[in-house]
C-alpha positions as CSV (number, residue, x, y, z in Angstrom):
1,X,0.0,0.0,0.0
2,X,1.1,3.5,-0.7
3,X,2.3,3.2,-3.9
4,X,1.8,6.0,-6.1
5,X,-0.5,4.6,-8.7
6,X,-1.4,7.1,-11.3
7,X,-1.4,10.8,-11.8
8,X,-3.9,12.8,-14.1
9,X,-5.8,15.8,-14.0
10,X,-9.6,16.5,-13.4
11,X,-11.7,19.2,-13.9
12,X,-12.5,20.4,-10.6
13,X,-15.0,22.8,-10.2
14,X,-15.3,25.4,-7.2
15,X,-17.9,28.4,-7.2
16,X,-17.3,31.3,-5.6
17,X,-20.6,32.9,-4.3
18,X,-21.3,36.5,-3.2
19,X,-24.4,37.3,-2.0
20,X,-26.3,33.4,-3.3
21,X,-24.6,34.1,-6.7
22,X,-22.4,32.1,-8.2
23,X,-19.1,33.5,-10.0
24,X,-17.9,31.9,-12.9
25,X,-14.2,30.8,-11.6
26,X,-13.3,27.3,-12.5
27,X,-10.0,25.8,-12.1
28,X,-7.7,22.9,-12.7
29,X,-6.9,20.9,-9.6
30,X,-4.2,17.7,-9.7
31,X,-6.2,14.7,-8.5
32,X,-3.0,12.1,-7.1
33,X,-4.7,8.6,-7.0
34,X,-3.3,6.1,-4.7
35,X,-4.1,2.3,-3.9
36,X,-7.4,2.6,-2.3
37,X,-8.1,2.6,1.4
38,X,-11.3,0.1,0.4
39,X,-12.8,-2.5,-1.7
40,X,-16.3,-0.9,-2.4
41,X,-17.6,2.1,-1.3
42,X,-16.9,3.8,2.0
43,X,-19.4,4.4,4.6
44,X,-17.6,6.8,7.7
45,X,-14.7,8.4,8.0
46,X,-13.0,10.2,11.1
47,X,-9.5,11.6,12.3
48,X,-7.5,9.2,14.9
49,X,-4.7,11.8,14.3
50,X,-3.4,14.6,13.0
51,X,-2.3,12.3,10.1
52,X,-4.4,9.0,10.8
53,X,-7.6,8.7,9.6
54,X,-10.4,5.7,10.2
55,X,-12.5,4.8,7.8
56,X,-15.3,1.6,7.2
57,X,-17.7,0.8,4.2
58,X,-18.9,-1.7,2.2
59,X,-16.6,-4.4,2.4
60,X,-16.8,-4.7,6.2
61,X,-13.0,-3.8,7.0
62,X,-12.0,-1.0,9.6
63,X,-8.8,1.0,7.9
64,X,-6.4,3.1,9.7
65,X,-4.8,5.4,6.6
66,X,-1.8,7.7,6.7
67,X,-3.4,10.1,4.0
68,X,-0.5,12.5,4.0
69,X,1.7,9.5,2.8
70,X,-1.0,7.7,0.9
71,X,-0.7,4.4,2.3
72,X,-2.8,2.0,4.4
73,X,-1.4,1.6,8.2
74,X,-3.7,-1.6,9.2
75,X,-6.9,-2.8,8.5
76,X,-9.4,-4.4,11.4
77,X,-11.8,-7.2,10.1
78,X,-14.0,-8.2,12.0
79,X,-17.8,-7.1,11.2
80,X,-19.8,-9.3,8.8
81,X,-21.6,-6.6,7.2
82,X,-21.1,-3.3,6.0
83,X,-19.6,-0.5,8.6
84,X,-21.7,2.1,9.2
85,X,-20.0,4.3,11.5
86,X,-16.2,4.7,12.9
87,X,-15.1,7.2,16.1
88,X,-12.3,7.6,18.0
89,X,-11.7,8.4,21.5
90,X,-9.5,12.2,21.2
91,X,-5.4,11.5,22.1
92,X,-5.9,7.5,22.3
93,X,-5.5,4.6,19.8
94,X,-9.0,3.7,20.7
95,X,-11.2,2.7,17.5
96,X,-14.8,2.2,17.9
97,X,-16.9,0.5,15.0
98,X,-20.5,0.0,14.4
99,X,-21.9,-1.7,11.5
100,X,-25.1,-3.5,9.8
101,X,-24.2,-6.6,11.6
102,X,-25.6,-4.8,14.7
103,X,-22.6,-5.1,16.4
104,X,-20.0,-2.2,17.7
105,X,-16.7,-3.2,18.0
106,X,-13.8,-1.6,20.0
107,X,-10.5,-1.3,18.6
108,X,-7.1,-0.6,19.8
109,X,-4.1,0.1,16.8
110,X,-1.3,-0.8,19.3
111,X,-3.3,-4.7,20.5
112,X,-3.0,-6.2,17.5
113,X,-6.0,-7.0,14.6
114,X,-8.6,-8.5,17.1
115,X,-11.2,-6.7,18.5
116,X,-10.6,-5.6,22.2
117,X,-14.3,-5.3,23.0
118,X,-17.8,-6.3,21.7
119,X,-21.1,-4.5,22.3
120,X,-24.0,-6.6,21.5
121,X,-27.9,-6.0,21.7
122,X,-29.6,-4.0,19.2
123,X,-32.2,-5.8,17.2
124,X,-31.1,-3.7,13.8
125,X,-27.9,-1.5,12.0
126,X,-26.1,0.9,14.4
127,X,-26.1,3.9,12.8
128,X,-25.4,6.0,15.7
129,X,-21.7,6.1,18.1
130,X,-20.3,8.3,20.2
131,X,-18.0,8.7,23.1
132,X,-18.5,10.3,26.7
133,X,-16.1,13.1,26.9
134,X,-14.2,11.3,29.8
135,X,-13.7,7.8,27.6
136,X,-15.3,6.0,30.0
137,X,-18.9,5.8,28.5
138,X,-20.2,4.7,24.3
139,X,-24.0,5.7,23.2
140,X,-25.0,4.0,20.7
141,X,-28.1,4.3,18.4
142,X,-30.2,1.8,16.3
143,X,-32.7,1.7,13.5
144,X,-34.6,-0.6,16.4
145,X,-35.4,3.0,18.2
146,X,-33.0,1.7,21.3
147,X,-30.7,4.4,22.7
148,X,-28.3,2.6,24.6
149,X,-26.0,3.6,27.4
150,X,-22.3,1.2,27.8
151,X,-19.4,1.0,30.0
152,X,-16.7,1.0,28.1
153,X,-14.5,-1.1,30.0
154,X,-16.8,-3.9,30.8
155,X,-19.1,-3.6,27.8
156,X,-22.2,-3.6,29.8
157,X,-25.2,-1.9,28.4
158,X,-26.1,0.3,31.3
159,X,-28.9,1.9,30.0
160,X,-31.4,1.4,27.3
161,X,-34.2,3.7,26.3
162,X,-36.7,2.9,23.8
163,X,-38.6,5.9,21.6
164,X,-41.4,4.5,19.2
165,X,-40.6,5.6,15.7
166,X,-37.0,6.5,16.8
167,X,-34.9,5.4,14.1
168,X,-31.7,7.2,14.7
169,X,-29.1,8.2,12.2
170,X,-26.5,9.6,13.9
171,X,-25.2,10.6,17.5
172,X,-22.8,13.0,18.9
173,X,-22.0,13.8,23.0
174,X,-21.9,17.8,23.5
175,X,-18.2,18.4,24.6
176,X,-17.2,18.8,27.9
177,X,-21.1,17.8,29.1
178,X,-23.9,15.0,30.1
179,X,-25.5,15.8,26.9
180,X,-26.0,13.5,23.8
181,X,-27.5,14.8,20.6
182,X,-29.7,12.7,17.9
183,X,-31.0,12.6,14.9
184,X,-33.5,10.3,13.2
185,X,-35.9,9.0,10.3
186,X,-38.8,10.5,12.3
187,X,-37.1,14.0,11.3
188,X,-36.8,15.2,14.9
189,X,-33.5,16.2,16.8
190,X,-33.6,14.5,20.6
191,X,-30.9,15.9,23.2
192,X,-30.4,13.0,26.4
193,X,-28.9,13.5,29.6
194,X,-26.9,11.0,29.7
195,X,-26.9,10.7,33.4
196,X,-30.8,10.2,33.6
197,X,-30.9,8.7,30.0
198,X,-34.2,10.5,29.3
199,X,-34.6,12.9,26.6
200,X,-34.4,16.5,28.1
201,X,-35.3,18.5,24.7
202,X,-36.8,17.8,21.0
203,X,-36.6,20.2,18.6
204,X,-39.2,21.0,16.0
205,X,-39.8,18.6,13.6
206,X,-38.5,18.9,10.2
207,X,-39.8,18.2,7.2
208,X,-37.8,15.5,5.7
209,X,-35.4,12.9,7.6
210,X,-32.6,14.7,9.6
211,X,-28.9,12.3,8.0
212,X,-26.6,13.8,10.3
213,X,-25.6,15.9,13.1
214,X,-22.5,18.0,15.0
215,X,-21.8,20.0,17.9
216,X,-19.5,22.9,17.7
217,X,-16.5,22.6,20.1
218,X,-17.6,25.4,22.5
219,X,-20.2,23.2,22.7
220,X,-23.0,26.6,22.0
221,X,-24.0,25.4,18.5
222,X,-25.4,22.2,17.0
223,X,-25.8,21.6,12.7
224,X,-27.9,19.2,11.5
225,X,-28.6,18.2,7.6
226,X,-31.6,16.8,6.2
227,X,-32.3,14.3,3.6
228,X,-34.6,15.5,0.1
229,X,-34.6,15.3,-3.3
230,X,-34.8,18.1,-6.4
231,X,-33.4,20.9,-4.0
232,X,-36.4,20.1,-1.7
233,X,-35.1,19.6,1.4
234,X,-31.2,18.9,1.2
235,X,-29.9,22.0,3.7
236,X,-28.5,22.2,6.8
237,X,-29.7,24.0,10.2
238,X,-27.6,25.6,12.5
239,X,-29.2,25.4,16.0
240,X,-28.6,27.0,19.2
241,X,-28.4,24.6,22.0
242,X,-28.5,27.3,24.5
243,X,-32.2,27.8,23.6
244,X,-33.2,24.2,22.5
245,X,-35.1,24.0,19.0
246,X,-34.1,28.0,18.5
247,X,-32.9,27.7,14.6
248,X,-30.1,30.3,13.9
249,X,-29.7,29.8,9.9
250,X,-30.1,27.4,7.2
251,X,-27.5,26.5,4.5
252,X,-29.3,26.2,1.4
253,X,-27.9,24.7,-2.6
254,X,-27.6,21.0,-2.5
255,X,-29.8,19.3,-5.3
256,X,-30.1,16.2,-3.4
257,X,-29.9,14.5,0.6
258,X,-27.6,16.2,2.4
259,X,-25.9,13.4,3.9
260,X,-23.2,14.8,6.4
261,X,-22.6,18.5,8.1
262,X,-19.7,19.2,10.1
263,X,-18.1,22.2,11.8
264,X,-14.8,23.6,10.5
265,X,-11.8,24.5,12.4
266,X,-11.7,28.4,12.3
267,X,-9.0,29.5,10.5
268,X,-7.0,32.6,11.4
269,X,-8.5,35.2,11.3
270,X,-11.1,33.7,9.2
271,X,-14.9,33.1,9.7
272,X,-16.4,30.3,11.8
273,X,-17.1,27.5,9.0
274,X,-19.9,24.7,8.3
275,X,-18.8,22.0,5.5
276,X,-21.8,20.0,4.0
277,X,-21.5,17.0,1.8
278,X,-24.4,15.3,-0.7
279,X,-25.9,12.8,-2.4
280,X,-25.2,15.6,-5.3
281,X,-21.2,14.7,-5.5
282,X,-20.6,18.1,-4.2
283,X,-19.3,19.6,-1.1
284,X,-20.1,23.1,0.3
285,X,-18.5,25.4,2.4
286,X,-20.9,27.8,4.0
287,X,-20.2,31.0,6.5
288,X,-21.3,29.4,9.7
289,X,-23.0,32.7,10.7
290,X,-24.5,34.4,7.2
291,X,-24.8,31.4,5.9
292,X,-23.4,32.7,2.8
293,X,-21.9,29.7,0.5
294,X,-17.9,30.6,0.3
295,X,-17.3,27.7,-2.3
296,X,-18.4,24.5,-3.9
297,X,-16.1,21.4,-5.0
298,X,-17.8,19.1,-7.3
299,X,-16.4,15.6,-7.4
300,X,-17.5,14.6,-10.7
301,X,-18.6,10.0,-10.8
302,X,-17.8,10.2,-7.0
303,X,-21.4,9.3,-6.4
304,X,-23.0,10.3,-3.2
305,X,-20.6,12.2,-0.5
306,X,-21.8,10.9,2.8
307,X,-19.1,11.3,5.5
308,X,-17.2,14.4,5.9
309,X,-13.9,14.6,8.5
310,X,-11.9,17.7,9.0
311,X,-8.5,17.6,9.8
312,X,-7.5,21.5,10.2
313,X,-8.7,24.7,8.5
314,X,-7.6,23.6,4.7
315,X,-7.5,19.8,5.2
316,X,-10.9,18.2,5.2
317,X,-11.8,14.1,4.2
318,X,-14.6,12.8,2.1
319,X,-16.1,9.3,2.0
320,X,-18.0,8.3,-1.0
321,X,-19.7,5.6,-2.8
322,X,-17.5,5.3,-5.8
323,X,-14.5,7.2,-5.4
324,X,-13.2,5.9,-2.1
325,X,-11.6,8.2,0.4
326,X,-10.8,11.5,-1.5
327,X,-8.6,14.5,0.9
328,X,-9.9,18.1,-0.1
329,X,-7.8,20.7,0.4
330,X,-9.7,24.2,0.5
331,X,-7.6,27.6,0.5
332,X,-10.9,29.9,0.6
333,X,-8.7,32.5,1.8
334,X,-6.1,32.3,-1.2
335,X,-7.8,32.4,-4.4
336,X,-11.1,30.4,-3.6
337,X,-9.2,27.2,-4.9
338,X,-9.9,23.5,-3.5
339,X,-7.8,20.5,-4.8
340,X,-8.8,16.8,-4.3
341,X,-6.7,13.6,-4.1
342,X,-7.9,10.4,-4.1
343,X,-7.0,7.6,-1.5
């Protein structure tokens, strides 16, 4: 793995918007293909460091991949169906997995290629995973409407709460708090206290099924992205979580589901940023506050986009059905250019 395989140039194409207009800039970018991370298409992807990433799909492996270099690290297999979702617990080798096997499965890259822990007990695919802020506690969420509660080290379900209709897509724990944040098919956003395990706040429906969710870091704002069809639907909604179910903005221009949303790293001196990703093969950069679109990199046979993680200001992955792992690198603050490379 790592061998440089081909070299070729793509048409990239990145709008520059003023004001929900579009300017007419369109450049070049050098698109540096490399042995692929997968077999088949690629589900979730997250950072496990500042040059690790994690990623699962279709072919039901667990890759740790050195995108800077281009080459594969290790590769967990384990699951029997597709992976749905991959975290990892912030300054640790820990690797969490969940798939369609209805499993999760807990990871360590310095214990050898067998799982370290199994969580077992939903009925149905685990779409949502997330870790307590402390390490010591997973959430989990299930198409089977359970939200579940785990020790980590013991892998005892310590809590399970079940929500008729509740067919949750993804979960995220507010930094530095009890709180965990979820969306679902029933196109409602949930916020649990984790220490009660009872949902404190739901947020007004929306009106097509809410894909995804995030919390900023500060822990103040929450963005979640909604699933549609002929630019029906498709945005994003930035929330306040400080007044539960108060909507600050919308990001608006995706053609078709928008599958993940994600908060930015600020970059200096720069704006506070919101990065969207969608069924469309495009990926959006938005102001997080106007909501003004600041750019727009289409990835041209990548298929749908549905996995979206940042690793600083400029460097940001992208899972997708049929283009792999692809790193974006965005320079909205030199000459509105982005350039993808394909992993």
């Amino acid at each position: 793995m790592g061998k440089l395989q081909s070299k070729f140039r793509k048409r990239s194409e990145l709008y520059r918007t003023s004001q929900g207009e579009k300017a007419d800039n369109t450049f070049d970018s050098q698109v540096v293909q490399y042995e692929p991370a997968h077999q088949g298409s690629i589900s979730t992807v997250t950072n496990l460091s500042p040059d690790l990433c994690v990623s699962g799909g279709s072919d039901q492996a667990v890759v740790v991949y050195d995108w800077k270099q281009g080459r594969m690290c290790q590769s967990f297999q384990g699951h029997n169906r597709e992976v749905t979702k991959v975290v990892c617990y912030p300054g640790s080798t820990w690797i969490f997995s969940a798939s369609r096997d209805k499993t999760v499965l807990m990871w360590d890259l310095n214990q050898g290629d067998e799982p370290i822990q199994e969580f077992c007990g939903h009925e149905l695919v685990v779409n949502g995973l997330a870790i307590s802020p402390d390490g010591r506690k997973l959430c989990t969420g299930s198409r089977d409407n359970w939200m579940c509660l785990w020790d980590i080290e013991s892998a005892k379900c310590e809590q399970r709460h079940n929500i008729s209709r509740n067919l949750v897509t993804h979960v995220c724990w507010v930094p530095g708090s009890s709180s965990v944040v979820q969306t679902s098919e029933d196109k409602t956003i949930r916020v649990w206290d984790s220490r009660a395990w009872q949902v404190t706040n739901t947020f007004p429906a929306k009106q097509y099924i809410q894909t995804h969710c995030d919390v900023s870091p500060n822990g103040n704002y929450l963005v979640s992205s909604s699933n549609g069809f002929g630019g029906q639907g498709c945005e994003a909604t930035l929330w306040d979580l400080r007044q539960p179910g108060c909507k600050v903005v919308e990001y608006r221009g995706h053609l078709q589901t928008t599958a993940c949303c994600v908060f930015l790293p600020t970059p200096p001196g720069g704006p506070a940023q919101v990065a969207t990703s969608s069924h469309d093969s495009s990926i959006k950069i938005w102001d997080q506050n106007t909501a003004v679109c600041l750019g727009t990199l289409s990835l041209d046979g990548a298929g749908p986009l549905v996995s979206l993680a940042p690793s600083d200001s400029t460097n940001l992955l992208c899972a997708s059905f049929s283009n792999g792992l692809n790193h974006i690198q965005s320079h909205l603050d030199a000459c509105h250019i982005c350039s993808a490379r394909r992993l």
